[in-house]
Backbone and ligand atoms as CSV (ligand in chain L), in Angstrom:
chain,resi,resn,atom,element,x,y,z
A,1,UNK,N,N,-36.063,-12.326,-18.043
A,1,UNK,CA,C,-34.936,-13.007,-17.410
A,1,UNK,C,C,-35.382,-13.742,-16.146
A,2,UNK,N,N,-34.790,-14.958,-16.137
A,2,UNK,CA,C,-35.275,-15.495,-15.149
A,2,UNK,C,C,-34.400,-15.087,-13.430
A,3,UNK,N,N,-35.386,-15.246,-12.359
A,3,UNK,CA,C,-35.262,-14.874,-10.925
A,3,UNK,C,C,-33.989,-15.714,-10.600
A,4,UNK,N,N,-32.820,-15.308,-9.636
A,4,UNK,CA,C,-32.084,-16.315,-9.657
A,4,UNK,C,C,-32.475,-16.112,-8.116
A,5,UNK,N,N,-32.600,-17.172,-7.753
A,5,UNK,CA,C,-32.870,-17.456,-6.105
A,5,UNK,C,C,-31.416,-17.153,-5.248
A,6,UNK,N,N,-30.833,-16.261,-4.561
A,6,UNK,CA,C,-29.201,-16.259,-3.999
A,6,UNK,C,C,-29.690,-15.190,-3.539
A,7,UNK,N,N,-29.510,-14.802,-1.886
A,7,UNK,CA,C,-29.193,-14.312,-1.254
A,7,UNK,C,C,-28.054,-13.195,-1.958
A,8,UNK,N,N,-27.520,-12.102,-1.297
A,8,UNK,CA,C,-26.536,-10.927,-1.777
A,8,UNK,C,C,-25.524,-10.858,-1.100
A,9,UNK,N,N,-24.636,-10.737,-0.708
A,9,UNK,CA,C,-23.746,-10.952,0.445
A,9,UNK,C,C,-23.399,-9.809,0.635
A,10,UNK,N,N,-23.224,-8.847,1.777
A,10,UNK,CA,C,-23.168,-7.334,2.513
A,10,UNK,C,C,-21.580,-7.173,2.137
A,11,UNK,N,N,-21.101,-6.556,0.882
A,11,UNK,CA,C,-19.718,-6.737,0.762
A,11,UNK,C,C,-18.714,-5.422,1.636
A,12,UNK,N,N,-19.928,-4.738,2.060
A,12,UNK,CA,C,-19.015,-3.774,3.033
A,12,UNK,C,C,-18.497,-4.026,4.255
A,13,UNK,N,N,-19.124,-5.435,4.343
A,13,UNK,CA,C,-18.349,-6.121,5.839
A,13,UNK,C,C,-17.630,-7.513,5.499
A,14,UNK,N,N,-17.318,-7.750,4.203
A,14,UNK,CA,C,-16.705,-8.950,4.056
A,14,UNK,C,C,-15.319,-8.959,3.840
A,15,UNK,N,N,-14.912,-9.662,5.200
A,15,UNK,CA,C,-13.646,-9.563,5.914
A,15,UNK,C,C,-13.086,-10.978,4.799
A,16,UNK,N,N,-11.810,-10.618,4.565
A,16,UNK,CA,C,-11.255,-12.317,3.858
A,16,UNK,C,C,-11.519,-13.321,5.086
A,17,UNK,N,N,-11.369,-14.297,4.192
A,17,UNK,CA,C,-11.876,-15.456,4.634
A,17,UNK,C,C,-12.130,-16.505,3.941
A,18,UNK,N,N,-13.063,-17.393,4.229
A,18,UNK,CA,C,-13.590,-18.797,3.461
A,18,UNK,C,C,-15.243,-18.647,3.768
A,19,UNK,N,N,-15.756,-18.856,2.582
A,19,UNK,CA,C,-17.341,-18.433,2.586
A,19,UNK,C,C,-17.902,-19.382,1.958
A,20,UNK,N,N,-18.941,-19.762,2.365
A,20,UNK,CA,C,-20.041,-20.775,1.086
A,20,UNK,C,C,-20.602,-19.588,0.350
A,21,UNK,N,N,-20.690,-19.584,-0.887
A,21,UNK,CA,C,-21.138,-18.591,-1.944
A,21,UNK,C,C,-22.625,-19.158,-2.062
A,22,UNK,N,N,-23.089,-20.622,-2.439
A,22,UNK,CA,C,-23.723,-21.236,-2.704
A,22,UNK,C,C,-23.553,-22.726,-2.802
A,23,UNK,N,N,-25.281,-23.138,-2.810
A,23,UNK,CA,C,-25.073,-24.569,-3.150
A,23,UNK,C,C,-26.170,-24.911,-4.299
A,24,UNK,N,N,-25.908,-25.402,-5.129
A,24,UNK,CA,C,-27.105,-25.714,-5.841
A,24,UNK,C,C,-26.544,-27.566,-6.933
A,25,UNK,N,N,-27.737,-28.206,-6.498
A,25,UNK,CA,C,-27.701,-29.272,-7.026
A,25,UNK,C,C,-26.507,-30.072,-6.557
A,26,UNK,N,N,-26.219,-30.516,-5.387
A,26,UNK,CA,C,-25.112,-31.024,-5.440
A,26,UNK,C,C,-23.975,-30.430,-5.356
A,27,UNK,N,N,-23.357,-29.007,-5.926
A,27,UNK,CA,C,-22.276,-28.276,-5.918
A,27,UNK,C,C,-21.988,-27.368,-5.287
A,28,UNK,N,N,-21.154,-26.864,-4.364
A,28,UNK,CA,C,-20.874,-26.180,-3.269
A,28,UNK,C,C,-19.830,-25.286,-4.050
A,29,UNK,N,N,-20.315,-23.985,-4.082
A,29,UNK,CA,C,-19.297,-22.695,-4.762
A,29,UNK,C,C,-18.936,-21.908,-3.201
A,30,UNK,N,N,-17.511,-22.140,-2.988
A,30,UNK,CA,C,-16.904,-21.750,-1.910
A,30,UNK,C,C,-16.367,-20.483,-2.353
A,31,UNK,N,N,-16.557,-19.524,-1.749
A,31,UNK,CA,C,-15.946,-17.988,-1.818
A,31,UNK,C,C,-14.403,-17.858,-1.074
A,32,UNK,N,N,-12.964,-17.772,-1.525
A,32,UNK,CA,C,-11.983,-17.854,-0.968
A,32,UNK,C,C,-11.625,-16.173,-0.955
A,33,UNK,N,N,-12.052,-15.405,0.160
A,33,UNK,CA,C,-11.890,-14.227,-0.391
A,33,UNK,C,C,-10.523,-13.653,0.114
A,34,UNK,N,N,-9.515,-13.112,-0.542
A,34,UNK,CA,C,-8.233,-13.177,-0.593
A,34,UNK,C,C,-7.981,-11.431,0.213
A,35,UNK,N,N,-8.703,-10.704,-0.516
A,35,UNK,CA,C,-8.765,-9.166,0.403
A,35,UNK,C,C,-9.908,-8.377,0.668
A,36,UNK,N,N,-10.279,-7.807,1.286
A,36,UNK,CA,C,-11.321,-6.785,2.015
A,36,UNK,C,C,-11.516,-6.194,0.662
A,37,UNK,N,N,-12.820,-6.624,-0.179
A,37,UNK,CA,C,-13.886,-5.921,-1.159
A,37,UNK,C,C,-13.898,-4.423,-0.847
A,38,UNK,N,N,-13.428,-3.355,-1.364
A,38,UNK,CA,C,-13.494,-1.953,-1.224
A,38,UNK,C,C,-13.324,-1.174,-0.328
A,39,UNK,N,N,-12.372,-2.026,0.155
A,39,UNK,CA,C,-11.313,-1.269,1.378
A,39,UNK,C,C,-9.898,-1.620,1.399
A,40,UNK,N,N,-9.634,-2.561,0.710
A,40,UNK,CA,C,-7.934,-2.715,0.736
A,40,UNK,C,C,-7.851,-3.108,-1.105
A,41,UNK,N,N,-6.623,-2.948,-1.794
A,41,UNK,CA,C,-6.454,-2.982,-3.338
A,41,UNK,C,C,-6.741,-4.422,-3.552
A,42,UNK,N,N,-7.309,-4.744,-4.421
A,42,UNK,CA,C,-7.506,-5.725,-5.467
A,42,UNK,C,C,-6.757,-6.370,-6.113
A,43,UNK,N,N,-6.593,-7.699,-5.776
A,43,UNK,CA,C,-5.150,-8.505,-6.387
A,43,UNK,C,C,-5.287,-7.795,-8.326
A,44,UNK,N,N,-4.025,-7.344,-8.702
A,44,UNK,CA,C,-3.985,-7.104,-9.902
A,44,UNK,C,C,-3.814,-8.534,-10.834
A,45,UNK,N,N,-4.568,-8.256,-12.104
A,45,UNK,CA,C,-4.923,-9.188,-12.750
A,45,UNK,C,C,-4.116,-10.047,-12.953
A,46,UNK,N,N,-2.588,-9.941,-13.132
A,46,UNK,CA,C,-1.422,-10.910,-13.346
A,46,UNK,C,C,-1.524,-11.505,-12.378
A,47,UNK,N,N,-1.762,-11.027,-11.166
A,47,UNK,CA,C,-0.816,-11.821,-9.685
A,47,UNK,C,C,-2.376,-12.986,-9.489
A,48,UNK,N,N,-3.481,-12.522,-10.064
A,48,UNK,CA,C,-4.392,-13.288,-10.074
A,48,UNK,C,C,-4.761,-14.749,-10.454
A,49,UNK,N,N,-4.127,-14.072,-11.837
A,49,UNK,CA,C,-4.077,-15.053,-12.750
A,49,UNK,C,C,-3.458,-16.131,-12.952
A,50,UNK,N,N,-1.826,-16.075,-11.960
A,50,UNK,CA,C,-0.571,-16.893,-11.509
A,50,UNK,C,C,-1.588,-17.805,-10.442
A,51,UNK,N,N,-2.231,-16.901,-9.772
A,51,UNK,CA,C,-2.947,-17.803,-8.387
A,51,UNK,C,C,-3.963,-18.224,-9.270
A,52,UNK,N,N,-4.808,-18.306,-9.771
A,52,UNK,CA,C,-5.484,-19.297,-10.356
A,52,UNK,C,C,-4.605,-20.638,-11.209
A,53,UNK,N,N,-3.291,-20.320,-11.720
A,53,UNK,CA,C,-3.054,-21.804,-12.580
A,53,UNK,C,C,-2.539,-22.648,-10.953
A,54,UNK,N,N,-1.646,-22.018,-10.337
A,54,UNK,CA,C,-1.324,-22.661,-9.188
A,54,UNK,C,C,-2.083,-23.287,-8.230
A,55,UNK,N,N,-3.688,-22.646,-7.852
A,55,UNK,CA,C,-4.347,-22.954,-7.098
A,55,UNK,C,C,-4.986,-24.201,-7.978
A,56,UNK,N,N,-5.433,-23.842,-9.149
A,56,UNK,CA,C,-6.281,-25.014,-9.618
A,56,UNK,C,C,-5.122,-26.565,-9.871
A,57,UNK,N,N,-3.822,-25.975,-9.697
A,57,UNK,CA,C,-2.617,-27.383,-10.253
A,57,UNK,C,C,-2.958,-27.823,-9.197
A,58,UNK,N,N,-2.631,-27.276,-7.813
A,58,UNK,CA,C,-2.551,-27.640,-6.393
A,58,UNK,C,C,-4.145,-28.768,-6.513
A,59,UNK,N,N,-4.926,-28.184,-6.748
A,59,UNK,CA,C,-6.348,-28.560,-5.860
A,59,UNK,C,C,-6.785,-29.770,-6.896
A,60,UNK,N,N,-6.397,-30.232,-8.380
A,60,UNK,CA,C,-6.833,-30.892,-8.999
A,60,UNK,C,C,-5.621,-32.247,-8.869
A,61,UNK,N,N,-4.277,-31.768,-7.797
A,61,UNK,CA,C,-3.509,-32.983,-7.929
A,61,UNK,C,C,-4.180,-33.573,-6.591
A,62,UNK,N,N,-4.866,-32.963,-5.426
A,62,UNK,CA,C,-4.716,-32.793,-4.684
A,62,UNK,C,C,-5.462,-34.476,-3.486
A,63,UNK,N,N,-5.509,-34.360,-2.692
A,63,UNK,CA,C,-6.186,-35.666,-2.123
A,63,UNK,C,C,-7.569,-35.650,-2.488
A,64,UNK,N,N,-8.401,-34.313,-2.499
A,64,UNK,CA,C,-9.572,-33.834,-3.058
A,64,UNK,C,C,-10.084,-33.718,-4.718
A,65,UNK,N,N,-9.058,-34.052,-5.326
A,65,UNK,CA,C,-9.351,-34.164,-6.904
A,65,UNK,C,C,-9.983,-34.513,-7.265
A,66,UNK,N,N,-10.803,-35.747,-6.822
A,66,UNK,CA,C,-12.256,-36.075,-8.137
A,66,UNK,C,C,-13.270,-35.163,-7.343
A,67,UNK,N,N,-13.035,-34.227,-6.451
A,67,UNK,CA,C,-15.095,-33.535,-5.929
A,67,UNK,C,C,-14.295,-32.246,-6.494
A,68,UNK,N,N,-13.119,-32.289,-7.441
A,68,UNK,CA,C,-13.239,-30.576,-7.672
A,68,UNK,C,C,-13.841,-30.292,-9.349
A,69,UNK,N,N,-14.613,-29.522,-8.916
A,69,UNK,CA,C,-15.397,-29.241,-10.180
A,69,UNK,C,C,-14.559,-28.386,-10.866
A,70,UNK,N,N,-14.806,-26.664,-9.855
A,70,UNK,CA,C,-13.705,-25.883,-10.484
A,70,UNK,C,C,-13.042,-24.863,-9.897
A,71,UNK,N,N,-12.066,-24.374,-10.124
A,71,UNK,CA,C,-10.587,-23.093,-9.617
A,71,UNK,C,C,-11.163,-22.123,-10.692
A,72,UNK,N,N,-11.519,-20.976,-10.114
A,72,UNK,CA,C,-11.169,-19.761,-10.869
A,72,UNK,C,C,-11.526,-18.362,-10.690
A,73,UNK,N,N,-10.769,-17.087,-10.862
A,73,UNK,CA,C,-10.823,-16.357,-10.390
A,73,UNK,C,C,-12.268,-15.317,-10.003
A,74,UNK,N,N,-12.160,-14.467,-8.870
A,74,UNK,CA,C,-13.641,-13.703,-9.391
A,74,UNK,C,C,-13.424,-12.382,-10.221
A,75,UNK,N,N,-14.740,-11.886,-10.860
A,75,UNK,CA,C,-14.556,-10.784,-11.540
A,75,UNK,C,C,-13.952,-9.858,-11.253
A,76,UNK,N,N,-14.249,-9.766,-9.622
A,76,UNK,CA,C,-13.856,-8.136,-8.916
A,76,UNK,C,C,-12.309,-8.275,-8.379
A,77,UNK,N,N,-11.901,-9.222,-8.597
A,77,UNK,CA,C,-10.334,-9.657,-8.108
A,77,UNK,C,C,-10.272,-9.294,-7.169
A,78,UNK,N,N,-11.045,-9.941,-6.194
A,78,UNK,CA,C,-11.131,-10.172,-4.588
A,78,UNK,C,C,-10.665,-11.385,-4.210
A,79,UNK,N,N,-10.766,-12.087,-4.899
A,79,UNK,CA,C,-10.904,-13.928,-4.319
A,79,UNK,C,C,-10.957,-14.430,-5.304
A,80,UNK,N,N,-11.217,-16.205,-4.854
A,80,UNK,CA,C,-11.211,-16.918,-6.051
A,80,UNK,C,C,-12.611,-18.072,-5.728
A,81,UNK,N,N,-12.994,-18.581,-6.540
A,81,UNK,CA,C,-14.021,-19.665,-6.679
A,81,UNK,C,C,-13.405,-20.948,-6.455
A,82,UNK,N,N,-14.089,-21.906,-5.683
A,82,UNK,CA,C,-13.698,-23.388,-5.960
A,82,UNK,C,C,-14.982,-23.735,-5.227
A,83,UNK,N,N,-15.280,-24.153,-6.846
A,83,UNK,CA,C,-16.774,-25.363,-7.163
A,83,UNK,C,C,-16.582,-27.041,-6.369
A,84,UNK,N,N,-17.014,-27.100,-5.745
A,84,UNK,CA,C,-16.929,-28.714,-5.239
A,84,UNK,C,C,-18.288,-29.575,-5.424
A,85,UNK,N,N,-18.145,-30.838,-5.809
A,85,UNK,CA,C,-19.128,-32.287,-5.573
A,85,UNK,C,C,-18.592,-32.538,-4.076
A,86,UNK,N,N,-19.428,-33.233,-3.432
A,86,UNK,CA,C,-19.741,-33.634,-2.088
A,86,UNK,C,C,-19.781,-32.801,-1.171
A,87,UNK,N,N,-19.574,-33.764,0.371
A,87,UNK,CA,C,-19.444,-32.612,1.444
A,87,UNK,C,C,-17.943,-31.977,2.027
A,88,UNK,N,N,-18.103,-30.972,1.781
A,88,UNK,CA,C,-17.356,-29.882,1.925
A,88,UNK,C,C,-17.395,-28.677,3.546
A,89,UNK,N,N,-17.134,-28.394,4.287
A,89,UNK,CA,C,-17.366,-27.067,5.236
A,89,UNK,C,C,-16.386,-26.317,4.836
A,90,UNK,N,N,-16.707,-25.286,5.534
A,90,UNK,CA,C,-15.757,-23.926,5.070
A,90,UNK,C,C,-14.284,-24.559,6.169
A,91,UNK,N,N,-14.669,-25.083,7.051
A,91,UNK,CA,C,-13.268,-25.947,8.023
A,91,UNK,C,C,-12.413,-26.883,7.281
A,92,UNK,N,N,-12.833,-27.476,6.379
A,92,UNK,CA,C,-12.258,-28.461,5.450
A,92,UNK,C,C,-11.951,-27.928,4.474
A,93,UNK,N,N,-12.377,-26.606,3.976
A,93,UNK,CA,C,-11.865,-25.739,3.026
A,93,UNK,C,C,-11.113,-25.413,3.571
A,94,UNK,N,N,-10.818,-24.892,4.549
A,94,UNK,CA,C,-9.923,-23.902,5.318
A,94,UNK,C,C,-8.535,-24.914,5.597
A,95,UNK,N,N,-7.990,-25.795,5.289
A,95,UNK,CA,C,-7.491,-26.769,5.687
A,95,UNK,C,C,-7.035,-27.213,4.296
A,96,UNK,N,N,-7.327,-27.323,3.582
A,96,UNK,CA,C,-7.017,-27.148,2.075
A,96,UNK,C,C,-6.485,-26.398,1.533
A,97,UNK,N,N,-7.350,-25.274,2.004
A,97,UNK,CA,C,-6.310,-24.174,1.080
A,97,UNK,C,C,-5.130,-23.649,1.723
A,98,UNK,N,N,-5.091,-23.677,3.183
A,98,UNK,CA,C,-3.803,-23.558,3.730
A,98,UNK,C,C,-2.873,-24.580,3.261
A,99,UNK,N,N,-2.679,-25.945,2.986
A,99,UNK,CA,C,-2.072,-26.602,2.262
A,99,UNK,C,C,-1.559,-25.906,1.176
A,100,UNK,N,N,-2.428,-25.614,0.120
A,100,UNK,CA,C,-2.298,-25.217,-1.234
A,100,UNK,C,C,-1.543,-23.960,-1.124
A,101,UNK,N,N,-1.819,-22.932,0.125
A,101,UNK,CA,C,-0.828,-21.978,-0.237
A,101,UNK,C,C,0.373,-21.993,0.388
A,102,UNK,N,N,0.349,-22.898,1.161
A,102,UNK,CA,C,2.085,-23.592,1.595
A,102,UNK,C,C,2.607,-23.698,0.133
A,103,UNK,N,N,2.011,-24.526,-0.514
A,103,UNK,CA,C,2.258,-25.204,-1.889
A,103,UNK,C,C,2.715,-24.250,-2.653
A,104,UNK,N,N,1.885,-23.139,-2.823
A,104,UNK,CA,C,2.184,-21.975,-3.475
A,104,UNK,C,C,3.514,-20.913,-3.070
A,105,UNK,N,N,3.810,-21.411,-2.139
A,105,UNK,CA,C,4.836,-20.504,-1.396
A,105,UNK,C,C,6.394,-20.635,-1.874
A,106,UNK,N,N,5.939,-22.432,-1.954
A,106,UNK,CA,C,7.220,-22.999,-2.890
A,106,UNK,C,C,7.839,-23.402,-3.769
A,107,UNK,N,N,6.516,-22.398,-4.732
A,107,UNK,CA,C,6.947,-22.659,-6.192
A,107,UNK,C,C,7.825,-21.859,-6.795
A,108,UNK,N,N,8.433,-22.073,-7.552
A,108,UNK,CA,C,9.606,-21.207,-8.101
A,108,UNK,C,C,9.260,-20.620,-10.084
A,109,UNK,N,N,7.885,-21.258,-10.639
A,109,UNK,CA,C,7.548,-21.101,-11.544
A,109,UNK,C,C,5.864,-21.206,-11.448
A,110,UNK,N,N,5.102,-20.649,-12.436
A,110,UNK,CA,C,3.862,-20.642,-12.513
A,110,UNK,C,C,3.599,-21.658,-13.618
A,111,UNK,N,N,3.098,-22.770,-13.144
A,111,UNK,CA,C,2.452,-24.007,-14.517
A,111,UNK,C,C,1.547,-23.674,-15.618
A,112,UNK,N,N,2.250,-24.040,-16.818
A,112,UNK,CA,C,1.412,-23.705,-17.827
A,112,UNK,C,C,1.382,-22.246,-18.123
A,113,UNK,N,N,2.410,-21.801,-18.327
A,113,UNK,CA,C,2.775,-20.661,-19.432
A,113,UNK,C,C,3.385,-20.422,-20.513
A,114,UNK,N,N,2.873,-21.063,-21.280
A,114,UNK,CA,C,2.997,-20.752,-22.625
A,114,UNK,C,C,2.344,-20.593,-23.253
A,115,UNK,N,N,2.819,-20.090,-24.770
A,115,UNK,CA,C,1.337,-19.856,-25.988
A,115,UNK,C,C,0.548,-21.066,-25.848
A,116,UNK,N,N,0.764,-21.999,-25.752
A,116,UNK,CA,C,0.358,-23.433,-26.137
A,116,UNK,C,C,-1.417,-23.856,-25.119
A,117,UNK,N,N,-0.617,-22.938,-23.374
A,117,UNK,CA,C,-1.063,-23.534,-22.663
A,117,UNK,C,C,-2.056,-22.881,-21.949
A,118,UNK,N,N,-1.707,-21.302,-22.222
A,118,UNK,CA,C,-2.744,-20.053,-21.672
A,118,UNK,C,C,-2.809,-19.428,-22.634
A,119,UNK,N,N,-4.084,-18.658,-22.361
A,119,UNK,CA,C,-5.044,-17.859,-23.223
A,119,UNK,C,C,-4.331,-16.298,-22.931
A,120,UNK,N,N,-3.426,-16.047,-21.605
A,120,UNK,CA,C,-2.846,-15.092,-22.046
A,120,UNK,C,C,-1.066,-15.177,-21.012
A,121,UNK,N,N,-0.274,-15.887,-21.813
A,121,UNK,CA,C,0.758,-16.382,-21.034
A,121,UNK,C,C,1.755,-15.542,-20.409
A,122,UNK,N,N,1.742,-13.860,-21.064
A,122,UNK,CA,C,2.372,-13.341,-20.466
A,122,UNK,C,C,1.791,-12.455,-19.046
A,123,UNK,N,N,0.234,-12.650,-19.320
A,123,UNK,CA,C,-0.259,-12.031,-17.973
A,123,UNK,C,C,0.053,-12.460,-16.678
A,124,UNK,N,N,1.503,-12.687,-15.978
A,124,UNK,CA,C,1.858,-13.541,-15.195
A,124,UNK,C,C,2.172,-13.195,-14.100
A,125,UNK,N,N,2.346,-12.814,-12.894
A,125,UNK,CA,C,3.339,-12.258,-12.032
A,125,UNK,C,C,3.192,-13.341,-10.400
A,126,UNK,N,N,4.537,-14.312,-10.613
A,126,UNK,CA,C,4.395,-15.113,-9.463
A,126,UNK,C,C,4.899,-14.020,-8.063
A,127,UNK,N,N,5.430,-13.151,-8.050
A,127,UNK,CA,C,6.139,-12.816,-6.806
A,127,UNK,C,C,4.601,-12.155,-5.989
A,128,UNK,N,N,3.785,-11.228,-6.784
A,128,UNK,CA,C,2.636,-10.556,-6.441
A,128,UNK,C,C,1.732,-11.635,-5.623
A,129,UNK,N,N,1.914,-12.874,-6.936
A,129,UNK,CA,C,0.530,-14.391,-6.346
A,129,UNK,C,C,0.998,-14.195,-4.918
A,130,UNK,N,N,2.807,-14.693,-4.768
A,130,UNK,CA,C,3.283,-15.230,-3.211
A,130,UNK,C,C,2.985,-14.538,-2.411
A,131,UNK,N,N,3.027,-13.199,-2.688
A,131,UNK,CA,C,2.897,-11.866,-1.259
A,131,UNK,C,C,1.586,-11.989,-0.995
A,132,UNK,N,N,0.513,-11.968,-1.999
A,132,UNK,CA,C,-0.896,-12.493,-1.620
A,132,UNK,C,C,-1.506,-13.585,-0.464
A,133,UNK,N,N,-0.796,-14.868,-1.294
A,133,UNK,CA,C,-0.621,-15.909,-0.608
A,133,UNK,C,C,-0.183,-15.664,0.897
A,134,UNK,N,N,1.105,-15.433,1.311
A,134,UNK,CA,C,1.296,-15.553,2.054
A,134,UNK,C,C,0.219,-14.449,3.362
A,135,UNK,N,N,0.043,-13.404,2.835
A,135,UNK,CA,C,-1.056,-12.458,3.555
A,135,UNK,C,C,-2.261,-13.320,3.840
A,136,UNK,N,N,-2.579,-14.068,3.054
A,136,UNK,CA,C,-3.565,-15.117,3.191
A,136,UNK,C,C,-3.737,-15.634,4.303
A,137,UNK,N,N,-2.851,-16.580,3.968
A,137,UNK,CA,C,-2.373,-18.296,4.847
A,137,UNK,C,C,-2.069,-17.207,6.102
A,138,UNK,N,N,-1.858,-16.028,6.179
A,138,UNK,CA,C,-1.767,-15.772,7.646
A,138,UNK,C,C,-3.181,-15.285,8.211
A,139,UNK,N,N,-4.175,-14.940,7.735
A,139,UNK,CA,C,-4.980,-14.386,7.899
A,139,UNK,C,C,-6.073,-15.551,8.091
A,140,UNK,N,N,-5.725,-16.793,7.607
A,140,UNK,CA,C,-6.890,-18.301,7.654
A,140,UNK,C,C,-6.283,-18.702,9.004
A,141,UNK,N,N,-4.991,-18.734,8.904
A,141,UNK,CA,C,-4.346,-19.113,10.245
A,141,UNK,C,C,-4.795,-18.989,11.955
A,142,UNK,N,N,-4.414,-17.471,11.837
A,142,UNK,CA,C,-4.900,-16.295,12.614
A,142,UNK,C,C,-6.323,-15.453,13.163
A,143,UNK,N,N,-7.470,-15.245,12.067
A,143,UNK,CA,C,-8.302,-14.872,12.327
A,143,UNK,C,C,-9.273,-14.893,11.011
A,144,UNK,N,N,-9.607,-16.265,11.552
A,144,UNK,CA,C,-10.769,-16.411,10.369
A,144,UNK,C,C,-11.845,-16.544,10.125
A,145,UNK,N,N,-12.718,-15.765,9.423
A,145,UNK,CA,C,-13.481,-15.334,8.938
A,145,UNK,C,C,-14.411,-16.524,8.036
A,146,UNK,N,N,-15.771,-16.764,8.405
A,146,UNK,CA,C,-16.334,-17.732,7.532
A,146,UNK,C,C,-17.859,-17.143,7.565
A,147,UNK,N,N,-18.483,-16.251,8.069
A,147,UNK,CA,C,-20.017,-16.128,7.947
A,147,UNK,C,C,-20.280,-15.055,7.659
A,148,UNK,N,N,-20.777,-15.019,6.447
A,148,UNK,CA,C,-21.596,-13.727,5.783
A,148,UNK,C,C,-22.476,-12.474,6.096
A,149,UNK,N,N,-22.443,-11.509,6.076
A,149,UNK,CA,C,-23.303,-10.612,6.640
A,149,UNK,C,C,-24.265,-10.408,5.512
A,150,UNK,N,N,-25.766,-11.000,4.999
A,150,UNK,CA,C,-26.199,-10.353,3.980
A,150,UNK,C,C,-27.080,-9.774,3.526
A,151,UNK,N,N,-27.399,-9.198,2.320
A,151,UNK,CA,C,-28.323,-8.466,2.125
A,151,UNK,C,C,-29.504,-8.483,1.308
A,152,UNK,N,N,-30.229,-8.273,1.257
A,152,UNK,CA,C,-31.569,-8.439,0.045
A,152,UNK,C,C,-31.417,-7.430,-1.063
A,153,UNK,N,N,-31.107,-7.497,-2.423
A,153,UNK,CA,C,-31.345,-6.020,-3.051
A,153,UNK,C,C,-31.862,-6.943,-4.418
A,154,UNK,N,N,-32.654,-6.058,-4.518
A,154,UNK,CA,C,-34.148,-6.377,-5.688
A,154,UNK,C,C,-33.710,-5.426,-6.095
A,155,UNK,N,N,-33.998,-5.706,-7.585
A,155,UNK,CA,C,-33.493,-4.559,-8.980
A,155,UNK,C,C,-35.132,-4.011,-8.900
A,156,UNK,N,N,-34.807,-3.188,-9.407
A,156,UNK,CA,C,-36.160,-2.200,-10.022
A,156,UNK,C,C,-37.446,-2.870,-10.365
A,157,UNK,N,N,-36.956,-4.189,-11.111
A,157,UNK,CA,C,-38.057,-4.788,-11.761
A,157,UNK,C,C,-38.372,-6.359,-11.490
A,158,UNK,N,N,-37.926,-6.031,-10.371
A,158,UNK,CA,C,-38.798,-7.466,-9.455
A,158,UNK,C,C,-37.062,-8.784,-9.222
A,159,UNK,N,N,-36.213,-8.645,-10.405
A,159,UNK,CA,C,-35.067,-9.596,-10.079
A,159,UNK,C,C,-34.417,-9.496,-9.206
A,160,UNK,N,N,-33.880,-10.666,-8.603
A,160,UNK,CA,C,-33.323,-10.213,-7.392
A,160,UNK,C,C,-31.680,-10.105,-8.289
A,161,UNK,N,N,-30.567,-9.669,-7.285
A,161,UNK,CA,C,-29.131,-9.096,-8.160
A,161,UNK,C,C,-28.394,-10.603,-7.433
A,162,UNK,N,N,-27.570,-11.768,-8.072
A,162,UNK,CA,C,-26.332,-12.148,-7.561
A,162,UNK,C,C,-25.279,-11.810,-8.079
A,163,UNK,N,N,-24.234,-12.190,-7.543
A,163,UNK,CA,C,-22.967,-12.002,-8.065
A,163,UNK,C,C,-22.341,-13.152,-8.658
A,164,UNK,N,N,-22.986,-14.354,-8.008
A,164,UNK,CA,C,-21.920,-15.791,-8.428
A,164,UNK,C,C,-23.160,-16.254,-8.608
L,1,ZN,ZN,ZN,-3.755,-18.732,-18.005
């Protein structure tokens, strides 16, 4: 298997926030991390899943639409991903997504739920996305968080471990 070159990020100190995950080739994978990794609960998969169709409607109508690559959730349902073309800072992220979760605040339906339109349409729960959201947008507001604490961890057999 090949070495993936990425740094580890120290998730026992990663406070929410707005993070560069990475950059490679041109594409900037921004870490939007929504709650404290293994210290506060984990957005459940519905309320996740509402914030991903909303976040990606928001960010692909958005003034930023042609540098967005991509919206989507992370494994550990901490946060979410958004892939960008060009230049990007975590300040101009941060400024965005407070937009987007204004946006989110005032939706009254989640886009694109149906058989037609999701892969699982009833996994849905907008009220969970909003309470998220709004914990958010206060927390980017208020006291925010953008620089990584991280770590080196080499597997057994020489690979180094990423996550994204
Ligand atoms: Zn879906």
């Amino acid at each position: 298997m090949e070495v993936i070159p990425s740094f580890t990020i120290d998730h026992t100190h990663l406070m929410p926030g707005i993070y560069v995950s990475r950059i490679d080739r041109g594409f900037t994978t921004f870490d939007l991390r929504i709650t404290r990794p293994n210290h506060e609960p984990a957005l459940a998969p519905s309320a996740i899943h509402s914030m991903e169709h909303l976040m990606a409607t928001w960010f692909r109508n958005s003034e930023v639409k042609d540098d967005v690559v991509y919206v989507g959730p992370m494994g550990c349902l901490t946060g979410m991903y958004v892939i960008m073309t060009g230049e990007y800072s975590v300040h101009d992220m941060r400024r965005l997504t407070i937009e987007c979760l204004q946006w989110i605040l005032s939706q009254t339906e989640v886009p694109a739920t149906t058989p037609e339109t999701c892969g699982n349409y009833l996994l849905h729960d907008l009220p969970m996305c909003k309470w998220h959201a709004q914990r958010y947008l206060k927390m980017l507001q208020e006291d925010f968080h953008f620089e990584y604490t991280t770590l080196e961890v080499t597997l057994a057999d020489g690979r180094i471990f990423a996550d994204a």
